[in-house]
VOBA-1610 file (N, C-alpha, C; in pm, whole numbers, padded with zeros to 5 digits, always signed):
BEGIN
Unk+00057-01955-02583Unk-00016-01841-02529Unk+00019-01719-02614Unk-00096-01647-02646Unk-00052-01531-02719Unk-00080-01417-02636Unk+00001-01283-02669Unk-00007-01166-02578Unk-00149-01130-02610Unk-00263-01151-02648Unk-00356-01071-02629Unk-00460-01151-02559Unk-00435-01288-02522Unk-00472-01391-02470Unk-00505-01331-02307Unk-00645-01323-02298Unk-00655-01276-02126Unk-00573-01336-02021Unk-00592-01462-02025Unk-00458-01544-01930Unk-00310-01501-01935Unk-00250-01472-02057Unk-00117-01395-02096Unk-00097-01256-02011Unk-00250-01188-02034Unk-00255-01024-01972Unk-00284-01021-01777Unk-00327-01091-01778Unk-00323-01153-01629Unk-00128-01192-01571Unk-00071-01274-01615Unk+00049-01329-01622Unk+00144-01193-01604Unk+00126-01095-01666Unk+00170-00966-01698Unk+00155-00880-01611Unk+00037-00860-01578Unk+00002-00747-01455Unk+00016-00831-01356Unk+00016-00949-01292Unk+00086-01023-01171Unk+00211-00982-01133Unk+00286-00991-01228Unk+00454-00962-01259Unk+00461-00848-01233Unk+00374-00736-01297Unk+00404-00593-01297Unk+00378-00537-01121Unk+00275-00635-01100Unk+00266-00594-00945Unk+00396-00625-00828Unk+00392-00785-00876Unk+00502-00836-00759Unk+00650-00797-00796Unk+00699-00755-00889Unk+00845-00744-00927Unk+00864-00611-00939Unk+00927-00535-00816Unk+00894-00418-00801Unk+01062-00420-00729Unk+01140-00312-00789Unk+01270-00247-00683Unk+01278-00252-00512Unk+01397-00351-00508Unk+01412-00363-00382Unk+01524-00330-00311Unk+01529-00289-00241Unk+01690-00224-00154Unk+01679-00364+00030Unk+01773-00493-00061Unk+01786-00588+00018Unk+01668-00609+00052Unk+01655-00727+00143Unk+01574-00830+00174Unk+01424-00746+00207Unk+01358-00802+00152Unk+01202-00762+00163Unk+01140-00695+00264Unk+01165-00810+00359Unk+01084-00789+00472Unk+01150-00700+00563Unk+01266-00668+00576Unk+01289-00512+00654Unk+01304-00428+00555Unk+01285-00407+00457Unk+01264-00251+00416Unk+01124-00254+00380Unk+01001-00353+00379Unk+00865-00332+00414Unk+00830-00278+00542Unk+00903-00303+00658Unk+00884-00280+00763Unk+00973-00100+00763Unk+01066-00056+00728Unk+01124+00045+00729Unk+01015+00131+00630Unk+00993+00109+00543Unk+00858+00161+00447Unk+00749+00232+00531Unk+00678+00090+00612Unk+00550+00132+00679Unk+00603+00259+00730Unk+00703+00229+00863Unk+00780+00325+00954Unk+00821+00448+00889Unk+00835+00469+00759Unk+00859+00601+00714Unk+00758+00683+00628Unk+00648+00581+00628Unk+00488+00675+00601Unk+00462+00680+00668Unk+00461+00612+00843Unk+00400+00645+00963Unk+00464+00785+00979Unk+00624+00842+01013Unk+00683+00932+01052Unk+00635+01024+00943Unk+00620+00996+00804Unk+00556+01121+00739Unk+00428+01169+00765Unk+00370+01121+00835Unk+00219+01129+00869Unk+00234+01226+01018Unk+00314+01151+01052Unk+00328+01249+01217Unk+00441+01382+01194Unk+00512+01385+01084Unk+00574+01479+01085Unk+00658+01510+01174Unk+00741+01465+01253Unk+00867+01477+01346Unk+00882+01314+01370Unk+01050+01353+01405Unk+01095+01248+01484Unk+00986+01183+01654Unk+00930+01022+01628Unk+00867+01000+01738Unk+00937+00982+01885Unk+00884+00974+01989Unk+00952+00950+02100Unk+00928+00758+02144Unk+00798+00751+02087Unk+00780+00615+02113Unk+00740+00535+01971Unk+00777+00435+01944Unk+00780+00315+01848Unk+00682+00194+01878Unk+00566+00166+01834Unk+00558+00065+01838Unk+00541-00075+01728Unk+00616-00122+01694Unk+00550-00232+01586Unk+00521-00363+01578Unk+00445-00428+01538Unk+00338-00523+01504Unk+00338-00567+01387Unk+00396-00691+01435Unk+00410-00792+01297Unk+00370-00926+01288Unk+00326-00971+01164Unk+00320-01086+01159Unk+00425-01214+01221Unk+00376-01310+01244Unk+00501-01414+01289Unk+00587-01431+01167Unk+00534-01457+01082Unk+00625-01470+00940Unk+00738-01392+00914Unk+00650-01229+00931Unk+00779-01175+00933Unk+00834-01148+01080Unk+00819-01178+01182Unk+00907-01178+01320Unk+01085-01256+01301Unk+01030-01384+01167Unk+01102-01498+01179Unk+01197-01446+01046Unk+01174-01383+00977Unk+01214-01334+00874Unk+01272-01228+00874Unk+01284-01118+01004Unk+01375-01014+00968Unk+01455-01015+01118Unk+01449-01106+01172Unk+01507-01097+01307Unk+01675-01101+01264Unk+01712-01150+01188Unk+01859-01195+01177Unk+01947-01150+01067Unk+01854-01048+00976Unk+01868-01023+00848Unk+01939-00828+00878Unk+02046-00820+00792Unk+02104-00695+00793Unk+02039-00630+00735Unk+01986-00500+00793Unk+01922-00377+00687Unk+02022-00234+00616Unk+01963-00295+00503Unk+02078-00261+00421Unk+02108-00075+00496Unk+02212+00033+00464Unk+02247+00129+00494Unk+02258+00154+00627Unk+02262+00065+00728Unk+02238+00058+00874Unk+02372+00039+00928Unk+02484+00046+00833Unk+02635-00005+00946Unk+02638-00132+01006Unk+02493-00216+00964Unk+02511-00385+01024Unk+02436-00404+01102Unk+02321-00330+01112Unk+02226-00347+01275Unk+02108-00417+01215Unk+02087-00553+01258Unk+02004-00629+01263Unk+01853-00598+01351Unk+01700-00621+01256Unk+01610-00656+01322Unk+01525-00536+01325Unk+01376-00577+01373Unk+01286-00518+01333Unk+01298-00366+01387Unk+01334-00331+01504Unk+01379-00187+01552Unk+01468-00123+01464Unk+01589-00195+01428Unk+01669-00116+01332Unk+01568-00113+01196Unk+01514-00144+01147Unk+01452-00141+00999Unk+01366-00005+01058Unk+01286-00004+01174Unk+01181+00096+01175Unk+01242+00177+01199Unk+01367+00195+01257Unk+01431+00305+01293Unk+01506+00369+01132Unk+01538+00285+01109Unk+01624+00327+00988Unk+01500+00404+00871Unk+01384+00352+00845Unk+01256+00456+00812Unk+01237+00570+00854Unk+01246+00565+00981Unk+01156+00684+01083Unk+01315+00801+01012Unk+01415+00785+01028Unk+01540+00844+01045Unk+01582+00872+00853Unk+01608+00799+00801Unk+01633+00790+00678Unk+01544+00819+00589Unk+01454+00766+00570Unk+01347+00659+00477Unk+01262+00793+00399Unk+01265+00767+00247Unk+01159+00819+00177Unk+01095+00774+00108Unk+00937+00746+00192Unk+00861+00712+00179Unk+00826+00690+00020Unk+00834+00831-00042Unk+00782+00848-00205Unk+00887+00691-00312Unk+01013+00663-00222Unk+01035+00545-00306Unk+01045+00383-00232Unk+00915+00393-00226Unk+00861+00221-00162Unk+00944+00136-00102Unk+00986+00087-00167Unk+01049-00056-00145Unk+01230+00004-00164Unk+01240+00066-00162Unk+01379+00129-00201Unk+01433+00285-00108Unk+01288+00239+00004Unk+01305+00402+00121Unk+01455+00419+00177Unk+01484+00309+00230Unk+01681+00357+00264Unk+01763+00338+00178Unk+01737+00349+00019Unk+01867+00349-00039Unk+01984+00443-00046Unk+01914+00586+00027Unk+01956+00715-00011Unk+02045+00785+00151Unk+02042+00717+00255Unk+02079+00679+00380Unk+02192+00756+00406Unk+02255+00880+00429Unk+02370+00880+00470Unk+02455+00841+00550Unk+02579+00897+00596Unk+02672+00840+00670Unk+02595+00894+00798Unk+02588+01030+00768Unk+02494+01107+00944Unk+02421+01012+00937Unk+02354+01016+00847Unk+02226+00915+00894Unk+02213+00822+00958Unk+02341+00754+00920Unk+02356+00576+00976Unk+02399+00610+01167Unk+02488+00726+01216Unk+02498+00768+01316Unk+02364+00767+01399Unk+02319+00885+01305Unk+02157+00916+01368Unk+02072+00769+01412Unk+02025+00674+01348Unk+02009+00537+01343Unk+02053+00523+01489Unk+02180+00447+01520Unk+02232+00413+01621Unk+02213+00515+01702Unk+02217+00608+01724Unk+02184+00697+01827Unk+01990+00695+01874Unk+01940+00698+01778Unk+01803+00689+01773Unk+01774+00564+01821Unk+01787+00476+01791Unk+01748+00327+01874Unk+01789+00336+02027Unk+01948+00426+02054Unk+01937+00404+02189Unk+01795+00535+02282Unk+01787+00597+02236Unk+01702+00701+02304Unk+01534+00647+02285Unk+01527+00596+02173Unk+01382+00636+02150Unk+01274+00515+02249Unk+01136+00504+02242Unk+01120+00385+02286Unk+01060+00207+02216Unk+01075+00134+02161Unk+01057+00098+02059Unk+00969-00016+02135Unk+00873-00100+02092Unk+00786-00236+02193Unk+00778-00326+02005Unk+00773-00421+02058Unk+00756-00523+01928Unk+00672-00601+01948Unk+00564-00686+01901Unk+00533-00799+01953Unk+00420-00797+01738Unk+00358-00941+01832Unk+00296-01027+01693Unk+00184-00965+01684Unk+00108-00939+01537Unk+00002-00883+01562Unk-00162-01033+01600Unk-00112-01134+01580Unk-00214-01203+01611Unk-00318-01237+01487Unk-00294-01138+01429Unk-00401-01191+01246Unk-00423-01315+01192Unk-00442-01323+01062Unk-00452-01421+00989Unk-00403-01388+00910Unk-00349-01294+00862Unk-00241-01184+00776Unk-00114-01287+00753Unk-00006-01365+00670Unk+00099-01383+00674Unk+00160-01270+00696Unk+00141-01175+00550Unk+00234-01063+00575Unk+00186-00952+00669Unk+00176-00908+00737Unk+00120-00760+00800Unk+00191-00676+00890Unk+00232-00550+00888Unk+00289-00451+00960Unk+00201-00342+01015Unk+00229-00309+01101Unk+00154-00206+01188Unk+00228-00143+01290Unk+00277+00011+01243Unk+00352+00056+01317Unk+00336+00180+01384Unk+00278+00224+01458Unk+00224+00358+01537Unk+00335+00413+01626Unk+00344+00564+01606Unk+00421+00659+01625Unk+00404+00719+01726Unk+00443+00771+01835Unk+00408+00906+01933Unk+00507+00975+01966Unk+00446+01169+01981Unk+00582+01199+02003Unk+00433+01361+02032Unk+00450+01362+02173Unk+00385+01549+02249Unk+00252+01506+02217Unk+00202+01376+02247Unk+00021+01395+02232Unk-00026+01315+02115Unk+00077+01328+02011Unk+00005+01299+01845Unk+00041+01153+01819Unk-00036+01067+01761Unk+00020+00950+01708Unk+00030+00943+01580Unk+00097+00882+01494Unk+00076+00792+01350Unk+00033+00667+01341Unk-00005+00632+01250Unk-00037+00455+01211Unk-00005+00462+01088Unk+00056+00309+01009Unk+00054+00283+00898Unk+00044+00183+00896Unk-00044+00118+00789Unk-00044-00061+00813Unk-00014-00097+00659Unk+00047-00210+00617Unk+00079-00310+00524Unk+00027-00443+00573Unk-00056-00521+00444Unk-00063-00628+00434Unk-00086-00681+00291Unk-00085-00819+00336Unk-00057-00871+00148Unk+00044-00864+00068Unk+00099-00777+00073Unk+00199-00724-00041Unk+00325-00616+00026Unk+00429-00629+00037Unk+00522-00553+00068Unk+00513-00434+00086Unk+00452-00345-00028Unk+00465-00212-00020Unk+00319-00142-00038Unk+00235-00236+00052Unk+00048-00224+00008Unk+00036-00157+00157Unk+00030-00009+00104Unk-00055+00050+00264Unk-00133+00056+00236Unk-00232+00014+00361Unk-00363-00002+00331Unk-00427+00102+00453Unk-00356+00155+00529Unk-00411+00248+00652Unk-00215+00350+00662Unk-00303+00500+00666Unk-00215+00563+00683Unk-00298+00710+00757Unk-00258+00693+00884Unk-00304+00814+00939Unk-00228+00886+01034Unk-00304+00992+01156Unk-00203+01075+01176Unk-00346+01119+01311Unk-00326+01115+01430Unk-00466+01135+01563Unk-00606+01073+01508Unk-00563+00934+01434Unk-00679+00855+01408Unk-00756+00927+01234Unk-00685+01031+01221Unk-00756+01069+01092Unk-00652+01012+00965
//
């Protein structure tokens, strides 16, 4: 195969898409991702959490440590650790930057806030969907396909 070979340039931009910086296991800092373009969209800390996931990933981040979290397992801690930490502007790498407050804040935030989980029911393997409320206003952000692919990001449906 030669590099100017269309099949070669295909091979290339596949790679360039899927091999992208990751801060630990995929599937909770995709899920901490969504959760911290949702909270940038709503602009404050929410009062209520809800997220919606694929079974794939239900089964896949239930047991898995998110990284900068002090050890707190599972899909609430990942969204929490977004909503609280997470910048958005670096994808797949939103809690690398996490402080020590932060990790406090985290654990304190999971116990107060209100968080609901369940499957979204799709045909989606991968898909996240995580909507925000907090005095009236909601967020949404959705991922599918691809880890760090928002494909819906809004803020009172706009």
């Amino acid at each position: 195969m030669k590099k100017h070979d269309k099949v070669y340039e295909a091979y290339v931009n596949l790679l360039k898409e899927e091999l992208v910086p990751a801060m630990g296991c995929t599937e909770p800092i995709a899920v901490a991702y969504c959760a911290a373009k949702a909270k940038e969209a709503l602009g404050e800390i929410p009062d209520k959490v809800d997220i919606k996931v694929s079974g794939n990933m239900i089964k896949n981040v239930k047991s898995v440590v998110v990284p900068n979290t002090g050890g707190l397992i599972g899909l609430a801690a990942s969204a929490a650790a977004g909503i609280i930490g997470g910048r958005p502007d670096k994808k797949l790498e939103v809690i690398a930057e996490i402080t020590a407050t932060q990790k406090e804040e985290i654990q304190q935030y999971l116990k107060k806030a209100q968080f609901s989980i369940s499957p979204t029911y799709g045909t989606e393997i991968l898909e996240i969907i995580i909507t925000l409320e907090k005095d009236g206003h909601t967020s949404k952000a959705r991922i599918i396909k691809g880890h760090a692919n928002i494909v819906l990001d809004e803020k009172d449906n706009k």
